[in-house]
C-alpha positions as CSV (number, residue, x, y, z in Angstrom):
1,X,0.0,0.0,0.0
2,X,1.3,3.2,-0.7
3,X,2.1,6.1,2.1
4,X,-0.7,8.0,0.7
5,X,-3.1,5.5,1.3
6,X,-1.8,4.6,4.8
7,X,-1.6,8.8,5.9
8,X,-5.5,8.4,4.3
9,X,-6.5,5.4,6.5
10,X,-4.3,7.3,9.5
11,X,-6.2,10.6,8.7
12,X,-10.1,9.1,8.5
13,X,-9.7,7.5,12.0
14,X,-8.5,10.5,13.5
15,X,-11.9,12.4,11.7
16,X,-13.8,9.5,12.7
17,X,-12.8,9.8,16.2
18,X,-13.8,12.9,16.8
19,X,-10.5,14.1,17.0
20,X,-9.0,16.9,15.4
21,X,-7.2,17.3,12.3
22,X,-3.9,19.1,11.7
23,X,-4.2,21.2,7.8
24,X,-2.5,19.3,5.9
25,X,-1.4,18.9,1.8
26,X,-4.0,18.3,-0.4
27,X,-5.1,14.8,-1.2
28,X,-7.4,13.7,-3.6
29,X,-11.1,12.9,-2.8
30,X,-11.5,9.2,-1.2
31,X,-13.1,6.1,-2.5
32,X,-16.6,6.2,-0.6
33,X,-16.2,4.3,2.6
34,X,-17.7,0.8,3.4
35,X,-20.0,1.0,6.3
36,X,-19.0,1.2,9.6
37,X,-19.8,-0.9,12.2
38,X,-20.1,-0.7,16.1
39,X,-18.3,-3.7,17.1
40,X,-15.6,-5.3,15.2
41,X,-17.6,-8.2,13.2
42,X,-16.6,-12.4,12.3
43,X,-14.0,-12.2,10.2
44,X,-14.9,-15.4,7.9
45,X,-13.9,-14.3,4.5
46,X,-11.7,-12.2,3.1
47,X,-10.3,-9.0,5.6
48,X,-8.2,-6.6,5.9
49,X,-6.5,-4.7,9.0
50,X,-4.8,-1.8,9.9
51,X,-3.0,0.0,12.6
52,X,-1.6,3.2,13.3
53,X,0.8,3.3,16.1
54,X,1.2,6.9,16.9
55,X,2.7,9.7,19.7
56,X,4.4,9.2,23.0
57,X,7.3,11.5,24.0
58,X,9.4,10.4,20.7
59,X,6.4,11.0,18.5
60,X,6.0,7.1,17.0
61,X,4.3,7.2,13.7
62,X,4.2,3.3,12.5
63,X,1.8,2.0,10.7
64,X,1.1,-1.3,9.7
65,X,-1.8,-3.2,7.0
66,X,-2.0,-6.9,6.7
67,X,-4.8,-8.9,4.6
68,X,-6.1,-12.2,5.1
69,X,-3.6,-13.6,2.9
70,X,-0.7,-12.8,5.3
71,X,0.4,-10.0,3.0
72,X,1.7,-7.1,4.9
73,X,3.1,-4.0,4.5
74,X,4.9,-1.8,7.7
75,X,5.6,2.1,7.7
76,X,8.1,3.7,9.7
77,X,7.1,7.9,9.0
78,X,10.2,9.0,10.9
79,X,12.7,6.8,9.7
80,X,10.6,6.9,5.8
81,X,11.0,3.3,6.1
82,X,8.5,0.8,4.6
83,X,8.8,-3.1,4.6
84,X,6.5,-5.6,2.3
85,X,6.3,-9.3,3.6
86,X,4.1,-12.4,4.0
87,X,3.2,-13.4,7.4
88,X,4.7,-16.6,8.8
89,X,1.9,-19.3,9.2
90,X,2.0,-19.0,13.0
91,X,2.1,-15.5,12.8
92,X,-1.3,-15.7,10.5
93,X,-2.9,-18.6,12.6
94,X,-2.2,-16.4,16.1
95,X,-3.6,-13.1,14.3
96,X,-6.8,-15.0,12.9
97,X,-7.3,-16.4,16.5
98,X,-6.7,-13.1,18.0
99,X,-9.3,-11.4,15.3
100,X,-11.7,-14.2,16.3
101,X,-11.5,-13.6,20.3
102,X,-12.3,-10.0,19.7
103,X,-15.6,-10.4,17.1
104,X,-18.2,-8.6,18.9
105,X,-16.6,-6.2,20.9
106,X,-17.7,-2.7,20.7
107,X,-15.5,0.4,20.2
108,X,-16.1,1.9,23.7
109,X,-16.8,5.3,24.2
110,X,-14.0,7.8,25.4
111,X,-13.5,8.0,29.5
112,X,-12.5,11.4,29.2
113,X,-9.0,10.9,30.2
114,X,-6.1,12.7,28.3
115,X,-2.7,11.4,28.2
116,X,-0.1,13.7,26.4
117,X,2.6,11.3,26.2
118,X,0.3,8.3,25.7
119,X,0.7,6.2,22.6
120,X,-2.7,6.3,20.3
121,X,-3.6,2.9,18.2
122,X,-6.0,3.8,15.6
123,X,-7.2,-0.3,14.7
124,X,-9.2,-0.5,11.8
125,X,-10.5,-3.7,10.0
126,X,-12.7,-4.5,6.8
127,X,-14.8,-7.3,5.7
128,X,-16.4,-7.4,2.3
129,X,-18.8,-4.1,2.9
130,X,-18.2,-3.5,6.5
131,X,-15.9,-1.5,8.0
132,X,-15.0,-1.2,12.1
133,X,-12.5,1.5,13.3
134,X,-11.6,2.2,16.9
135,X,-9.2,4.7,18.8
136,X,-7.7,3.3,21.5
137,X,-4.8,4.8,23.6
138,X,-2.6,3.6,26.9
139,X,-5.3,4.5,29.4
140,X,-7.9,2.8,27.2
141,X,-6.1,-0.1,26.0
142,X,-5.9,-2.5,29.2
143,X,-9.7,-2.4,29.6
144,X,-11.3,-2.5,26.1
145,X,-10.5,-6.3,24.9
146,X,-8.2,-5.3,22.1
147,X,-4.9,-5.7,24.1
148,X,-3.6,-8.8,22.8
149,X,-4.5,-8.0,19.2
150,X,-2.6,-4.4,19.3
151,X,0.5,-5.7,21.1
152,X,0.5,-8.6,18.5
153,X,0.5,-5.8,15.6
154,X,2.8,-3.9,17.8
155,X,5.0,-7.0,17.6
156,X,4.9,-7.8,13.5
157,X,5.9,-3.8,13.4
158,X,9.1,-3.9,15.6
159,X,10.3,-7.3,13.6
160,X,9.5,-5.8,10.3
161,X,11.6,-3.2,11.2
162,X,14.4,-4.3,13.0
């Protein structure tokens, strides 16, 4: 996937989050969206997933977008470093079983806690015409059931890059 499309996927979270955007360079007008839904739904066919691992004191921007297949790209936006891969079978097998414990589970709501220095994961996954995005940060995290699956992307971006 190209860095345009990933700082596109990056960008609509934020907007769908209710979180404001910084002005940026122009981009051309997006592909309508699938729809989106409340809780993140069976994946059974074909998907698609991405993350956005963003902010802390060191100002992370990683980004990473795997597809059913095990096809994966990984974006480091400081270092301008991208890797292209296929997932290992485990690798596939353990993030298929961690997509299947999390079916069903809602986005949450915001607690109204603000962390300045807290990493943001923007997690967003599509299925034939659905889409499910959530925002989730270090305060959030440990409480909304998406742990293990964003510390398992976390992990397929640091050995991407390393």
């Amino acid at each position: 996937m190209t860095r345009a499309a990933l700082l596109f996927t990056f960008l609509s979270s934020v907007l769908l989050s209710s979180c404001t955007q910084a002005a940026g360079a122009p981009r051309s007008e997006p592909s309508p969206m699938p729809k989106s839904t409340p809780t993140l739904p069976a994946l059974t066919a074909e998907w698609t997933i991405s993350m956005t691992h963003s902010g802390g004191i060191m100002g992370l921007a990683r980004s990473i977008e795997i597809s059913s297949y095990g096809k994966f790209t990984v974006t480091d936006n400081r270092s301008n470093k991208t890797v292209t891969g296929e997932l290992a079978a485990d690798d596939l097998s353990k993030l298929n079983e961690l997509l299947a414990s999390t079916a069903g589970h809602s986005a949450g709501k915001p607690n109204g806690r603000v962390c300045a220095d807290c990493f943001i994961y923007d997690l967003e996954v599509h299925k034939n015409e659905e889409r499910f995005v959530v925002q989730l940060s270090d305060i959030t995290l440990p409480n909304s059931g998406y742990e293990s699956l964003i510390n398992q992307l976390r992990g397929l971006i640091d050995t991407a890059l390393e």
